[in-house]
N, CA, C and O atoms as a GROMACS GRO file, in nm:
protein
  320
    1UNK      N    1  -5.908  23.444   9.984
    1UNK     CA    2  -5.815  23.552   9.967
    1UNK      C    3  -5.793  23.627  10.098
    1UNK      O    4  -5.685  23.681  10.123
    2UNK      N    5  -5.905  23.631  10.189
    2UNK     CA    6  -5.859  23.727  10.313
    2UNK      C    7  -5.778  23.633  10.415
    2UNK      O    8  -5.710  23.678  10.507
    3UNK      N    9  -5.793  23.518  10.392
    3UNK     CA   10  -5.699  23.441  10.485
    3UNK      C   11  -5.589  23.474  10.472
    3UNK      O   12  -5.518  23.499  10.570
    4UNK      N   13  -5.544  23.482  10.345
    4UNK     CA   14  -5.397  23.488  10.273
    4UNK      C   15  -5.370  23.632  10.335
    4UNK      O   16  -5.260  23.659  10.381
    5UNK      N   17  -5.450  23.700  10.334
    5UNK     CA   18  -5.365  23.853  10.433
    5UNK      C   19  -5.379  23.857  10.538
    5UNK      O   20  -5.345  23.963  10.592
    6UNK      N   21  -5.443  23.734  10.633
    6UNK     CA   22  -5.425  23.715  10.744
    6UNK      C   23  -5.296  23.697  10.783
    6UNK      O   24  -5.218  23.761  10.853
    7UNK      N   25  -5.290  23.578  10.712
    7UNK     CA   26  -5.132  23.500  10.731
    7UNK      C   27  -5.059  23.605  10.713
    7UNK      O   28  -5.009  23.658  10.812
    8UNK      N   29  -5.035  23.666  10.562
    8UNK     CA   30  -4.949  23.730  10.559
    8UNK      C   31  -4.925  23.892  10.655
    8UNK      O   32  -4.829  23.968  10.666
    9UNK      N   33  -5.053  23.890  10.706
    9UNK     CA   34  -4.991  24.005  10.828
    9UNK      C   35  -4.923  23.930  10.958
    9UNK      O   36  -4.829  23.977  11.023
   10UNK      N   37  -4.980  23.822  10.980
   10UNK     CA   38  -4.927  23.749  11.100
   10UNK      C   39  -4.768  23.696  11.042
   10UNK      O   40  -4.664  23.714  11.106
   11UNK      N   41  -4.773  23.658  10.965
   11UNK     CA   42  -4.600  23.653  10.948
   11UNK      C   43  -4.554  23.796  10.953
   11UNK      O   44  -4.480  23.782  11.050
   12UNK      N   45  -4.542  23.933  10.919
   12UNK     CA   46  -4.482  24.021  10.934
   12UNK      C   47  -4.468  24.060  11.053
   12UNK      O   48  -4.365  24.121  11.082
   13UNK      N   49  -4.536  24.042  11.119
   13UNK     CA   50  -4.573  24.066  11.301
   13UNK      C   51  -4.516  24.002  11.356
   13UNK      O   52  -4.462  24.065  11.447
   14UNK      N   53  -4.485  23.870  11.359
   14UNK     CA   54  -4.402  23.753  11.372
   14UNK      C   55  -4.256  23.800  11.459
   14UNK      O   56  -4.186  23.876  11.392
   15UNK      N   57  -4.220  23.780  11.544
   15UNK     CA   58  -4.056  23.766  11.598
   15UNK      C   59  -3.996  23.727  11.499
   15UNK      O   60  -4.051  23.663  11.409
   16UNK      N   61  -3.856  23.765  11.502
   16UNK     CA   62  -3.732  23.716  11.424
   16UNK      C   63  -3.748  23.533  11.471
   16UNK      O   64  -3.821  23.488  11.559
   17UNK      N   65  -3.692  23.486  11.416
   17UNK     CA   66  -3.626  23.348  11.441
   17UNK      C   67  -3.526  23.347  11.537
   17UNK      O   68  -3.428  23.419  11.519
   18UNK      N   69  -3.535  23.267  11.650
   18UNK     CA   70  -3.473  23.238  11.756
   18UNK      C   71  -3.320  23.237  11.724
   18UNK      O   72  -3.227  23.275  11.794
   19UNK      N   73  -3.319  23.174  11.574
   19UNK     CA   74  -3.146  23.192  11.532
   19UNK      C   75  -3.075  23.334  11.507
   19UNK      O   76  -2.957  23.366  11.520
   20UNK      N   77  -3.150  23.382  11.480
   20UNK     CA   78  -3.153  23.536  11.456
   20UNK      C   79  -3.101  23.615  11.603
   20UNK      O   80  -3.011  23.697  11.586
   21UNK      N   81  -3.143  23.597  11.721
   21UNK     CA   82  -3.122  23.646  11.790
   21UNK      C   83  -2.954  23.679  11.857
   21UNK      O   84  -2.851  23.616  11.834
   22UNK      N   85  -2.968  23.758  11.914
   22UNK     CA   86  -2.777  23.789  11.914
   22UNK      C   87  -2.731  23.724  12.038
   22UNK      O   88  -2.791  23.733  12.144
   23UNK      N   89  -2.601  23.645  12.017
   23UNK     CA   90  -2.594  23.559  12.172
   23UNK      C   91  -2.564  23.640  12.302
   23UNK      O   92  -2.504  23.747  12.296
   24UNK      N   93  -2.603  23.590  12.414
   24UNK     CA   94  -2.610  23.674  12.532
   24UNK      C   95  -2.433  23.732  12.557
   24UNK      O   96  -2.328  23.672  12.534
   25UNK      N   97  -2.449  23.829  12.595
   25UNK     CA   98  -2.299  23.888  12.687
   25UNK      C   99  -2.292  23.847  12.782
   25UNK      O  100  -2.378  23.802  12.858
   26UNK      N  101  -2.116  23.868  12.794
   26UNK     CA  102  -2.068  23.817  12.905
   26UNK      C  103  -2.148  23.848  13.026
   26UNK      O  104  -2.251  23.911  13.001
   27UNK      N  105  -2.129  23.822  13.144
   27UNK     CA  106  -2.217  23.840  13.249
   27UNK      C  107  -2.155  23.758  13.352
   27UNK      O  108  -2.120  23.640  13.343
   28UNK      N  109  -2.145  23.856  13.478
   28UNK     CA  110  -2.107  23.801  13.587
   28UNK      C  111  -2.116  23.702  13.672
   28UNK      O  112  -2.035  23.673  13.760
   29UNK      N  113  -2.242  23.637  13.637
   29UNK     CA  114  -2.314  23.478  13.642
   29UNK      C  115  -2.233  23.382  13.572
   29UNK      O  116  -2.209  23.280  13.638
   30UNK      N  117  -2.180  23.386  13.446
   30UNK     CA  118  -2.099  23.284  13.400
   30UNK      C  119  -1.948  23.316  13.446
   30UNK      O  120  -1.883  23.217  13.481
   31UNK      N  121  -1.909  23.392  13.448
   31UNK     CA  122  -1.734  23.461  13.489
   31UNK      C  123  -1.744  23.338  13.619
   31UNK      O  124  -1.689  23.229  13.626
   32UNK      N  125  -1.842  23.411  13.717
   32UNK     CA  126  -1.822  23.380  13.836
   32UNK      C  127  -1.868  23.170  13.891
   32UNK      O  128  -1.828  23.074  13.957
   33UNK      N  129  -1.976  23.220  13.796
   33UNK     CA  130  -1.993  23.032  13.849
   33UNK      C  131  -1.957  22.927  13.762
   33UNK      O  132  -2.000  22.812  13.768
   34UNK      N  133  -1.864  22.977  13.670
   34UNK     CA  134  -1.810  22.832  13.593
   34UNK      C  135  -1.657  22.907  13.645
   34UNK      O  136  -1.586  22.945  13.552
   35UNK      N  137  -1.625  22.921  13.733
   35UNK     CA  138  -1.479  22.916  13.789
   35UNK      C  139  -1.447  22.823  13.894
   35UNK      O  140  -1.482  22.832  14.011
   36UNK      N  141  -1.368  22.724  13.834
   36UNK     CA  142  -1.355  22.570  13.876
   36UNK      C  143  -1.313  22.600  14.130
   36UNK      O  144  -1.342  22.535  14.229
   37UNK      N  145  -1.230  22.744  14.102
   37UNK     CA  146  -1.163  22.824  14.236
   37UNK      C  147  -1.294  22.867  14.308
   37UNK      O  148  -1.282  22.914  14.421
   38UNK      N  149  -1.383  22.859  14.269
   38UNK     CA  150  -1.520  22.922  14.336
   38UNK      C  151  -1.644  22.831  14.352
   38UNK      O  152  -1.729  22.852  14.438
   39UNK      N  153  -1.650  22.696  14.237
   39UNK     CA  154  -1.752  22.689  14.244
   39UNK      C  155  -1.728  22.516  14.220
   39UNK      O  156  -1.659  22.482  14.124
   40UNK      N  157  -1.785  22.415  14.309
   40UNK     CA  158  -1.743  22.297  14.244
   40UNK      C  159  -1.814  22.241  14.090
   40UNK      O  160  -1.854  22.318  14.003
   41UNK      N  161  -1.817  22.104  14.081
   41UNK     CA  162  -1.856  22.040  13.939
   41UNK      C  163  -1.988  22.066  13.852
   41UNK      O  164  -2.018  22.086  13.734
   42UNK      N  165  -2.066  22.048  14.011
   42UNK     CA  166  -2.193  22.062  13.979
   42UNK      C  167  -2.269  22.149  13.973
   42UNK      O  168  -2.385  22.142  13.931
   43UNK      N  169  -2.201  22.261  14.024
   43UNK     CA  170  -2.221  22.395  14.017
   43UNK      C  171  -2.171  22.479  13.895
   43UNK      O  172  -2.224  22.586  13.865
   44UNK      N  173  -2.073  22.428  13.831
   44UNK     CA  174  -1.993  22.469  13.713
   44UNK      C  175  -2.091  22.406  13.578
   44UNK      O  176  -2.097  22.478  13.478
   45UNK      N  177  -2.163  22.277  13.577
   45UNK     CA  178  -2.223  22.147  13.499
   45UNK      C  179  -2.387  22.270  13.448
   45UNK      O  180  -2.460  22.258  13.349
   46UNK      N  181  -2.396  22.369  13.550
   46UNK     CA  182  -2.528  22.433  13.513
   46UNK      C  183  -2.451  22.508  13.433
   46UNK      O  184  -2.506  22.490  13.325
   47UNK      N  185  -2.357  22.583  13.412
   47UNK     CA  186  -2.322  22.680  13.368
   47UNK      C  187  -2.285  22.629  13.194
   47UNK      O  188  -2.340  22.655  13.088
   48UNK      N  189  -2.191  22.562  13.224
   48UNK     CA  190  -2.210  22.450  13.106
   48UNK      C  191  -2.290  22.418  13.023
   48UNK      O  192  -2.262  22.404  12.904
   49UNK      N  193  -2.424  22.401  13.083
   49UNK     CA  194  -2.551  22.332  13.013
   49UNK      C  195  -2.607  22.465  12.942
   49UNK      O  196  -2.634  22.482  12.823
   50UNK      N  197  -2.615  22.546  13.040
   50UNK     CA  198  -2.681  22.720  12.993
   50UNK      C  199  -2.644  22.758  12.862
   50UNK      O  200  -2.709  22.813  12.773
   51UNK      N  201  -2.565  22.730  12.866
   51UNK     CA  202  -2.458  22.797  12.718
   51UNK      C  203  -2.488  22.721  12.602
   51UNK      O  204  -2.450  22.777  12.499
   52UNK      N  205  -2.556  22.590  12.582
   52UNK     CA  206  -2.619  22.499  12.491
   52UNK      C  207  -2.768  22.569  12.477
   52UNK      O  208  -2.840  22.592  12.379
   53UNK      N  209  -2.781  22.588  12.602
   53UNK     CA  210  -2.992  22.580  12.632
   53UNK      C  211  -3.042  22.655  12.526
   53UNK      O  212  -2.980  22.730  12.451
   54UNK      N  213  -3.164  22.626  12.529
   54UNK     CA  214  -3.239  22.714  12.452
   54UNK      C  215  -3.251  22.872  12.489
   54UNK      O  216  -3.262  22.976  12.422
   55UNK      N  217  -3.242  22.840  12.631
   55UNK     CA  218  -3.250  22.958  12.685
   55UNK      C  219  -3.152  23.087  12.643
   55UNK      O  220  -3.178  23.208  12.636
   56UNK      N  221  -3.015  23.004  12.616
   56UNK     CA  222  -2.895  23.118  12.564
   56UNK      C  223  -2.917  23.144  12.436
   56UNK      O  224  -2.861  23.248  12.402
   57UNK      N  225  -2.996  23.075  12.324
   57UNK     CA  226  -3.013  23.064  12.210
   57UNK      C  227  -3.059  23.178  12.160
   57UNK      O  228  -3.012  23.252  12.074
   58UNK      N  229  -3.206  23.186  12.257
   58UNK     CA  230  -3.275  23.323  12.230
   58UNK      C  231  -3.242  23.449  12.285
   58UNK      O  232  -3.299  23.552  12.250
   59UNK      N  233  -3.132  23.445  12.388
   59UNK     CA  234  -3.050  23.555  12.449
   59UNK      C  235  -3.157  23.596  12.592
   59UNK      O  236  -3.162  23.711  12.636
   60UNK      N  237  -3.213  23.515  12.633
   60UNK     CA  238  -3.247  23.509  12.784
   60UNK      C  239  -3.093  23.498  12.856
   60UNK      O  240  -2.988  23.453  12.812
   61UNK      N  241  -3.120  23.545  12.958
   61UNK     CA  242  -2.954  23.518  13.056
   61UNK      C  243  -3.039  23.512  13.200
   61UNK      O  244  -3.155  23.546  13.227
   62UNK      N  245  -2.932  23.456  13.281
   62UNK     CA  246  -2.927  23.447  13.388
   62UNK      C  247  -3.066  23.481  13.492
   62UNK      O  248  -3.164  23.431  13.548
   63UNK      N  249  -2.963  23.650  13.462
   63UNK     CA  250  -3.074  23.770  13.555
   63UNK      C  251  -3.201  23.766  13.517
   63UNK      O  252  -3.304  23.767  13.586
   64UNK      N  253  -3.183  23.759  13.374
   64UNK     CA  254  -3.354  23.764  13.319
   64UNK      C  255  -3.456  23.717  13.400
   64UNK      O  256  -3.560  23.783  13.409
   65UNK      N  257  -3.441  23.610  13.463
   65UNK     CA  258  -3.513  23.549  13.553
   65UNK      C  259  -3.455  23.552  13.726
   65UNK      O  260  -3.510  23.600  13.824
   66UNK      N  261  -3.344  23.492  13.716
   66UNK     CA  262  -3.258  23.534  13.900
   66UNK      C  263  -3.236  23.667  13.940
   66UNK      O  264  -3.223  23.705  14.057
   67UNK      N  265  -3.232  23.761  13.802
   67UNK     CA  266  -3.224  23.896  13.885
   67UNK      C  267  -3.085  23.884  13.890
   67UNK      O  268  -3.022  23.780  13.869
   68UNK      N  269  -3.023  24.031  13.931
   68UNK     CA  270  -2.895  24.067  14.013
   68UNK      C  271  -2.838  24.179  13.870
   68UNK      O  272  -2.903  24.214  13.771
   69UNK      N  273  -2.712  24.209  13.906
   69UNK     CA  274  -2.636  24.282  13.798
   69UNK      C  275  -2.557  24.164  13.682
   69UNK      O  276  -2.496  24.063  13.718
   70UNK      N  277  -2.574  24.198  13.569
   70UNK     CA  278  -2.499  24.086  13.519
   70UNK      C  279  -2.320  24.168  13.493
   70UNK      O  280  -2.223  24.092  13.483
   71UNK      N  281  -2.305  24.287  13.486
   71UNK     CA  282  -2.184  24.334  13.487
   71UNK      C  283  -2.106  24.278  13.540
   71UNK      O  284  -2.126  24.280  13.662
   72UNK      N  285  -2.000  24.212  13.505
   72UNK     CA  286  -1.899  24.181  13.552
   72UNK      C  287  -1.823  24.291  13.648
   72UNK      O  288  -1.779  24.268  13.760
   73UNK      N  289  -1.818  24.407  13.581
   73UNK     CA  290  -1.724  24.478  13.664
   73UNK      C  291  -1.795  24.539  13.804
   73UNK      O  292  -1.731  24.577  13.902
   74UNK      N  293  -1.926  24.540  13.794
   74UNK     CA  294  -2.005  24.609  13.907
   74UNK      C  295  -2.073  24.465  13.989
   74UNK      O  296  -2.168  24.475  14.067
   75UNK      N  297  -1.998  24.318  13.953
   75UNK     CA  298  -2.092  24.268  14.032
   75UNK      C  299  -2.031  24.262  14.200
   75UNK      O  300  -2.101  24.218  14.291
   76UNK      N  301  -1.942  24.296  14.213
   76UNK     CA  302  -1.881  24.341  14.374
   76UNK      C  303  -1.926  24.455  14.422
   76UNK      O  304  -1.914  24.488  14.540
   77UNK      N  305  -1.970  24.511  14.348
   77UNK     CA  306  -1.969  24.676  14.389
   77UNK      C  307  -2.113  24.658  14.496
   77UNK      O  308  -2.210  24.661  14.420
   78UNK      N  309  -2.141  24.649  14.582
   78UNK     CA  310  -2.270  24.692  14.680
   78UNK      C  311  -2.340  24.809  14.594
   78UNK      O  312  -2.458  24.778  14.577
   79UNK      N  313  -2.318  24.905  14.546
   79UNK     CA  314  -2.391  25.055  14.513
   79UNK      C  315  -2.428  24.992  14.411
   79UNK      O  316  -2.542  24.962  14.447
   80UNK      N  317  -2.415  24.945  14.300
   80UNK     CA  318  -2.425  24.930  14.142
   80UNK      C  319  -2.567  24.839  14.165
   80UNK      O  320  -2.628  24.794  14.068
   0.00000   0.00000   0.00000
């Protein structure tokens, strides 16, 4: 019996389900490097893949790990 309220505290404690999670926002990382005028094939082919990954699934992005601003509108801005 105390296992059973083990479990059942460890499931309540538990993260949502990866499906659950809300998909990432736009972000100046995809605007900018899947634009065919900026960036060639293979450079565009990551951006591509990201958007499948697991990684976008659970709403990791870009910066999460590379860092930078993901704002689109502030990613020119030097101050921001």
């Amino acid at each position: 019996m105390r296992n059973l309220w083990i479990a059942a505290a460890l499931a309540a404690l538990a993260p949502g389900a990866p499906a659950l999670a809300a998909p990432p926002a736009a972000s100046s990382c995809v605007t900018c490097h899947a634009n065919p005028d900026l960036f060639d094939g293979a450079r565009r082919k990551i951006v591509d893949s990201f958007r499948g990954d697991v990684h976008a699934a659970v709403g990791i992005s870009c910066q999460d790990c590379h860092g930078g601003n993901p704002d689109p509108k502030l990613a020119e801005d030097p101050g921001a």
